[in-house]
C-alpha positions as CSV (number, residue, x, y, z in Angstrom):
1,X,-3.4,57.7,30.1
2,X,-6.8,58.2,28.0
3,X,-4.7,57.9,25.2
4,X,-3.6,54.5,26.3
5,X,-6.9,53.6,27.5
6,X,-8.5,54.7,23.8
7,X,-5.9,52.2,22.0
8,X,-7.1,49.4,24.4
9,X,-10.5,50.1,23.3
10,X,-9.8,50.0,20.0
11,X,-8.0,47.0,20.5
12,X,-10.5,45.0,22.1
13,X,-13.4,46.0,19.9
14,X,-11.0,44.6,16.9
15,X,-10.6,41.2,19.0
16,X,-14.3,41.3,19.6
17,X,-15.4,41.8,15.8
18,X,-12.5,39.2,14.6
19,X,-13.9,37.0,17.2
20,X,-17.5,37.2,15.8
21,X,-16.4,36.7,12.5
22,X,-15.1,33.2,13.4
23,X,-18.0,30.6,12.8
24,X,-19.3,28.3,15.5
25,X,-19.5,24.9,15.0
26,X,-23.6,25.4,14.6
27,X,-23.3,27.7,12.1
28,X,-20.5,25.1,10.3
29,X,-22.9,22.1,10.6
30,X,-26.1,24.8,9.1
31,X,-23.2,25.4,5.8
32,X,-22.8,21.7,5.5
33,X,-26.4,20.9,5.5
34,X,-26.8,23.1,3.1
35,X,-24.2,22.0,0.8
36,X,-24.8,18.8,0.8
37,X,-28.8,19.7,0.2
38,X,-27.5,21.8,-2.5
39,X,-24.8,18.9,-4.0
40,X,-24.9,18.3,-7.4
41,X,-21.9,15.6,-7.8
42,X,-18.5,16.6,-7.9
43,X,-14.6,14.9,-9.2
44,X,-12.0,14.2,-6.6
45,X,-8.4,12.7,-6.6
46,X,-6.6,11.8,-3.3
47,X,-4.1,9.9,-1.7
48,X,-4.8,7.0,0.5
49,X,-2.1,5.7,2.8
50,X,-3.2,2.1,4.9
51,X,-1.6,1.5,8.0
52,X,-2.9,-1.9,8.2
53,X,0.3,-3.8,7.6
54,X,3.9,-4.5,8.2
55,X,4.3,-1.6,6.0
56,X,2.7,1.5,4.4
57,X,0.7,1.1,1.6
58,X,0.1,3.8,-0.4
59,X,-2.7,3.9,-3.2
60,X,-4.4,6.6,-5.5
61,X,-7.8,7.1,-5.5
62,X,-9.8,8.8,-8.0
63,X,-13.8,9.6,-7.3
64,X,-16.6,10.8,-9.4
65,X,-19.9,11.3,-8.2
66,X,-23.2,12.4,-9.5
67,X,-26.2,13.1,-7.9
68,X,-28.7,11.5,-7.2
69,X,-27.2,8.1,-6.6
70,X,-24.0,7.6,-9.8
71,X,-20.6,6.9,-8.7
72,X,-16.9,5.8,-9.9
73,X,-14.4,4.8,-7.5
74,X,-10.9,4.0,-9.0
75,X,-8.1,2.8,-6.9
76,X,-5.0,2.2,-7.9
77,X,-1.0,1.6,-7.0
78,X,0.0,3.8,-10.2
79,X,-1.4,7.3,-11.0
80,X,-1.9,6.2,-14.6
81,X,-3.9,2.4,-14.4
82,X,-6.7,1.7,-12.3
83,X,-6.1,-1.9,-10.7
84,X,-10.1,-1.5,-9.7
85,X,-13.2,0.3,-10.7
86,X,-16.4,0.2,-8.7
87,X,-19.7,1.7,-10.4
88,X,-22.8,2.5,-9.2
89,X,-25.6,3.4,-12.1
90,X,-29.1,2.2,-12.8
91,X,-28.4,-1.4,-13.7
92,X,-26.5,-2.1,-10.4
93,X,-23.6,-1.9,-8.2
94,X,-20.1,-2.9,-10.6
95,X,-16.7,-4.0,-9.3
96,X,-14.3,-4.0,-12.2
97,X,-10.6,-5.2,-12.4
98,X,-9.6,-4.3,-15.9
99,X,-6.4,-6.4,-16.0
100,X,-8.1,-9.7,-15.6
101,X,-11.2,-8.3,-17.6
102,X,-13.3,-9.3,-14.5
103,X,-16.2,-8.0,-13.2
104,X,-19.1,-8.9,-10.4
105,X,-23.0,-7.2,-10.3
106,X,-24.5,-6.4,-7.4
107,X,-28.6,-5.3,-6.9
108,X,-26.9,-3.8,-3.7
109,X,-27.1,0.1,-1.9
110,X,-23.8,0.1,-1.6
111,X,-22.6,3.0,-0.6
112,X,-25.5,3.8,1.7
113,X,-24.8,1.4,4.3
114,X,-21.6,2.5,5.4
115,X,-18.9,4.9,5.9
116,X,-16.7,5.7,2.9
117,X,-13.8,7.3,3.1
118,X,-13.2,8.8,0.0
119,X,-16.9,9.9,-0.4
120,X,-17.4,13.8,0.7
121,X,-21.5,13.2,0.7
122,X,-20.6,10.2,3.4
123,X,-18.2,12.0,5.6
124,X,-20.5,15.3,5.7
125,X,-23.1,12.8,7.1
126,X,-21.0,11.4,9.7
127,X,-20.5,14.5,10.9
128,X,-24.0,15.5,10.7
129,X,-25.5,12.4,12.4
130,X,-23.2,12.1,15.5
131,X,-24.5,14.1,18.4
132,X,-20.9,13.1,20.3
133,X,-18.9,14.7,17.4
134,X,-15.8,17.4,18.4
135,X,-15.0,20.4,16.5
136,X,-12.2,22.6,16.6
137,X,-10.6,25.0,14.2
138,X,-7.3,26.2,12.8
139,X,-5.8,29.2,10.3
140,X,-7.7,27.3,7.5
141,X,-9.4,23.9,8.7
142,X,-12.6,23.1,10.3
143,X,-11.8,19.8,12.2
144,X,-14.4,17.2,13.4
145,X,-13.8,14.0,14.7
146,X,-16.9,11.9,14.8
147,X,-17.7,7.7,15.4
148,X,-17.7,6.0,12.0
149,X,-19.9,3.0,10.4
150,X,-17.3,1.4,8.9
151,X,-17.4,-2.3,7.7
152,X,-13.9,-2.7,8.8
153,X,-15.4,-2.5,12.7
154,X,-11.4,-1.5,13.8
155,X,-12.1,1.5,11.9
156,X,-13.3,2.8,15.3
157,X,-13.2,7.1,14.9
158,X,-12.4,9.2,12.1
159,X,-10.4,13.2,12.0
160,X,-12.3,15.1,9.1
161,X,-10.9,18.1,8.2
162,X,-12.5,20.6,5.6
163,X,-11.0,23.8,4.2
164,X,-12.6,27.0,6.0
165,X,-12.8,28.8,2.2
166,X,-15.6,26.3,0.8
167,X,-16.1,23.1,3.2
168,X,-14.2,21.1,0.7
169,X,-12.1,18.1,1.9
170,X,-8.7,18.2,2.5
171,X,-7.8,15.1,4.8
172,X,-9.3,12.3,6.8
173,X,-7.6,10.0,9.2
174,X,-9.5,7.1,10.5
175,X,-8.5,5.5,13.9
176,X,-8.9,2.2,15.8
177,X,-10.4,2.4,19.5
178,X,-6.9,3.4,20.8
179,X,-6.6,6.6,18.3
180,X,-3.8,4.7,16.5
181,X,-4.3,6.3,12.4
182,X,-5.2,2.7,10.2
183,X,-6.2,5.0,7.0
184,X,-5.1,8.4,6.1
185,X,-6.4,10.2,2.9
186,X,-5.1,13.5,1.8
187,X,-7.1,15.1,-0.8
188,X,-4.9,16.7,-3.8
189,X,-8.1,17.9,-6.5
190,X,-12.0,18.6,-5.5
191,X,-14.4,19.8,-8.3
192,X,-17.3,20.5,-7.0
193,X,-20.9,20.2,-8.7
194,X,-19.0,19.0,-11.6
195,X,-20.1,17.8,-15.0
196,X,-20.3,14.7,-16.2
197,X,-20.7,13.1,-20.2
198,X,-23.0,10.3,-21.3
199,X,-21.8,7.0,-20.3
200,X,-19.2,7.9,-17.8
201,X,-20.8,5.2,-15.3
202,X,-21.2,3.0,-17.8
203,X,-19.3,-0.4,-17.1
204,X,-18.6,-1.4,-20.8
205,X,-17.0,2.2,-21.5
206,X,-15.1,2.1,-18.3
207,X,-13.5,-1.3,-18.5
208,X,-12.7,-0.9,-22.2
209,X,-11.2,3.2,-21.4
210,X,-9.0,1.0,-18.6
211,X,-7.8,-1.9,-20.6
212,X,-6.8,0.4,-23.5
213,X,-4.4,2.4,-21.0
214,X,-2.5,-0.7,-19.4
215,X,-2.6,-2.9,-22.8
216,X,-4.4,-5.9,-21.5
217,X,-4.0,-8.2,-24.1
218,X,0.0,-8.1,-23.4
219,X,-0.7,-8.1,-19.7
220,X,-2.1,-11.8,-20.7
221,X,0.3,-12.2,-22.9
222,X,3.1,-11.8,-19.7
223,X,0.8,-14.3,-17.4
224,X,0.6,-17.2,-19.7
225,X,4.4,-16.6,-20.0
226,X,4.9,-16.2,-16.1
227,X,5.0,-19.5,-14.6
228,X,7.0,-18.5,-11.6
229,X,5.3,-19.8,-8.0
230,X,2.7,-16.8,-6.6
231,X,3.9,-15.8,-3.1
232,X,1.3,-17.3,0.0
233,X,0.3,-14.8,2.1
234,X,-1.6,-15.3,5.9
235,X,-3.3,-13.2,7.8
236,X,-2.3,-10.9,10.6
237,X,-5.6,-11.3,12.4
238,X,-7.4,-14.1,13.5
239,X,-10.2,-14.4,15.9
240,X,-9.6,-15.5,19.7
241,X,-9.6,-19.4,19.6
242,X,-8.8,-20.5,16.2
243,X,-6.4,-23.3,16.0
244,X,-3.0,-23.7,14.3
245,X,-3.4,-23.6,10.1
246,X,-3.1,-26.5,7.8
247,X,-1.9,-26.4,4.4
248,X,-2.7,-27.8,1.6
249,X,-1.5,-27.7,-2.0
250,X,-3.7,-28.9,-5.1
251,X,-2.8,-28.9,-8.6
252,X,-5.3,-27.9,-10.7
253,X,-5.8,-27.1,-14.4
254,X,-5.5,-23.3,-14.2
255,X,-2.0,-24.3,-11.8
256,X,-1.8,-24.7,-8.1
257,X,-4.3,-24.0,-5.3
258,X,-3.2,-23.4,-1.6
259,X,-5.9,-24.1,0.7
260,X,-5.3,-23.3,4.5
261,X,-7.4,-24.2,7.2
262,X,-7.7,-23.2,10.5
263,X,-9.2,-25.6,13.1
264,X,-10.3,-24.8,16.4
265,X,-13.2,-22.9,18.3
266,X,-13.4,-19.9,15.2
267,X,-12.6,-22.2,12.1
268,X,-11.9,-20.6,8.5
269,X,-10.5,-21.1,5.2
270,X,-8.2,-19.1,2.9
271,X,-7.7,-19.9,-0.6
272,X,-5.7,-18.8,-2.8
273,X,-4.5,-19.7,-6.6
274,X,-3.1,-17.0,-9.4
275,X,-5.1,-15.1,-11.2
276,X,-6.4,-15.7,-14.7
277,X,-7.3,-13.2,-17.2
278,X,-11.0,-14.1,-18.2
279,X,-11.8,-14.2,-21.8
280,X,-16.0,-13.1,-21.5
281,X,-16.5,-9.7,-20.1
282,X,-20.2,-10.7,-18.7
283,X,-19.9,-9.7,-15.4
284,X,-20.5,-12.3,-13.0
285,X,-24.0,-11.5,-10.7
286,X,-24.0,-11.7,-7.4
287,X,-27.4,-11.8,-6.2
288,X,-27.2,-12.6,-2.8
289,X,-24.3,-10.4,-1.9
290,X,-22.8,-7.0,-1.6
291,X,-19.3,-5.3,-2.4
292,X,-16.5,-5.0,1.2
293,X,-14.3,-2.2,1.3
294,X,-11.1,-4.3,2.1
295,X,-9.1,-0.8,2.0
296,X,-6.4,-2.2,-0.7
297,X,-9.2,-3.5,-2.6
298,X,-12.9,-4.1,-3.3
299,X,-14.5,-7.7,-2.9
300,X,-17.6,-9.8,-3.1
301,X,-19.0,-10.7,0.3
302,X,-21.5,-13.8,-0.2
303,X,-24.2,-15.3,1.8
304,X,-25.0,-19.0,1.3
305,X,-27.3,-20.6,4.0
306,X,-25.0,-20.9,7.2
307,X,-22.1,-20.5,5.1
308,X,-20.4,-15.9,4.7
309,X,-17.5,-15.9,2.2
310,X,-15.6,-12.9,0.8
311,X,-13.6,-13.5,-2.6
312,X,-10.8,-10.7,-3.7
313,X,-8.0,-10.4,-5.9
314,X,-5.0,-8.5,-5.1
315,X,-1.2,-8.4,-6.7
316,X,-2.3,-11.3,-9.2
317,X,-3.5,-13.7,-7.1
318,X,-7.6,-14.6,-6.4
319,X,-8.7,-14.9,-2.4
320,X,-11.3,-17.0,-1.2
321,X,-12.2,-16.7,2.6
322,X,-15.1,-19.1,3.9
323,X,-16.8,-20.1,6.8
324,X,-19.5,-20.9,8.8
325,X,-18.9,-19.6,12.6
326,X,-17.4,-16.3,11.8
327,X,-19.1,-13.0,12.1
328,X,-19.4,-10.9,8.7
329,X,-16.7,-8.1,11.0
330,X,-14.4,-11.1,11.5
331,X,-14.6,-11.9,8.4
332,X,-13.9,-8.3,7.1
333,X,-11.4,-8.2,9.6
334,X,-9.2,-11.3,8.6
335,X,-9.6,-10.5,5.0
336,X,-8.1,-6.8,5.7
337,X,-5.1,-8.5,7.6
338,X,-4.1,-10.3,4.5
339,X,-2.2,-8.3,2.0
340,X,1.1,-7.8,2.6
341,X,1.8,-10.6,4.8
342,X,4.7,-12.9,4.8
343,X,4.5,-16.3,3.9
344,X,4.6,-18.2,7.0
């Protein structure tokens, strides 16, 4: 019997030590404060799969970042060729789309004012800055799930979960109000505090290292050849009182132009026409504006007076949304429901 007792002793003094070994969620959020005090930049590739649509999407994503305030985003549909680039160095916010040798400029803090969900820095602080946030554990995660500050406003909650060994990412999943997963990222490569070379945020350097791997000039090549109709896509979403759309075809010099209008209490306007490759590489400034996070893409939202626009291009063909009683989250909202949508 005191032999039996002794072993349950033993037993429970191992459960008790294992158990004190196994950090608190205060003693997680103290490591993360630290390493992101301590956070020199670091290299990341990961997977991004939207929800969004009819269907999956699936894009790679490949993110460099370098303290204090220097980043790369690249997102693409093929391992191998960016279809975008945004930048971030001392001359101004970039987004690049090397196949059309486009670019905007933005004197913008992108990515300060929102949640990213691809940037580590931004989902540490997430976690950091919501007093309502969970935490939980498993075998080898540390999982929060916190509110987000998303542009997208549907992007209601986010999962983060880190690996126990060094806090680096492994997955996020970001939710609407009804814990449905719109966004899921699984992270494949994390480097942290890595090192960078000269002139890796430069734009020049990082359109040109682009265009030479997808051989641009035969990309244009193939669209002056392509004369083929672009497909017209609509938007999944639109706001509560907007009328029925109207649709409009005009032919213009760089080919046809399909304007649709929606009437009604929320009025907008989509328009879309196929994309040109541009000849001058200056990228076009945007002064009174600031890069959206449409998920599939990157694209310019605009202020004009009364008048909020968002312009994009995705799958060869240029977007421009416009109105002037639509909030900038509707607008975000409708833009996001586009891709991937049927022509009506």
């Amino acid at each position: 019997m005191k032999r039996i007792i002794s072993l349950l002793v033993v037993f429970a003094a191992l459960w008790f030590l294992a158990a004190c070994g196994e950090k608190s969620q205060e003693d997680v959020i103290e490591d993360l404060d630290k390493t992101l005090d301590e956070l020199t930049g670091y290299k990341a590739e990961a997977e991004m799969t939207l929800q969004t649509g009819e269907e999956p999407q699936v894009y790679q994503v490949e993110v460099w970042y370098k303290h204090p305030s220097s980043y790369r985003v690249a997102l693409s549909n093929d391992e191998n060729e960016p279809s975008q680039i945004i930048l971030r160095n001392e001359e101004g916010v970039f987004v690049l789309t090397p196949a059309l040798n486009k670019s905007f400029r933005f004197q913008s803090d992108w990515p300060e004012n929102n949640s990213q969900v691809y940037l580590y820095e931004s989902l540490i602080n997430d976690i950091l800055m919501d007093p309502e946030r969970s935490f939980s554990a498993t075998e080898d995660h540390y999982v929060f799930q916190t509110n987000t500050n998303y542009s997208n406003k549907n992007l209601n909650q986010q999962e983060v979960m880190l690996n126990k060994k060094d806090l680096t990412p492994a997955s996020v999943k970001i939710m609407d109000v009804d814990l449905k997963v719109l966004v899921q990222l699984e992270f494949t490569h994390f480097e942290m505090n890595a090192q960078f070379e000269d002139g890796d945020f430069d734009m020049d350097r990082n359109m040109t290292g682009a265009q030479l791997n997808m051989n641009v000039p035969a990309l244009a090549e193939e669209e002056e050849e392509e004369a083929e109709a672009f497909p017209v896509l609509y938007p999944m979403y639109e706001p509560q009182g907007t009328g029925y759309p109207k649709v409009e075809e005009v032919e213009t010099e760089n080919g046809t132009r399909v304007i649709i209008s929606y009437d009604g209490e929320q009025p907008f306007t989509l328009i879309q026409q196929k994309s040109q490759f541009v000849e001058a590489s200056t990228p076009m400034d945007v002064s009174q504006g600031d890069p959206v996070d449409l998920g599939f893409t990157y694209g310019a939202m605009m202020k004009d007076g009364d008048t909020t626009s968002i312009s994009w291009t995705y799958n060869g063909t240029d977007f421009f949304l416009t109105s002037k009683d639509l909030s900038q989250e509707d607008m975000i909202a409708i833009a996001t429901s586009v891709y991937g949508t049927e022509e009506k």
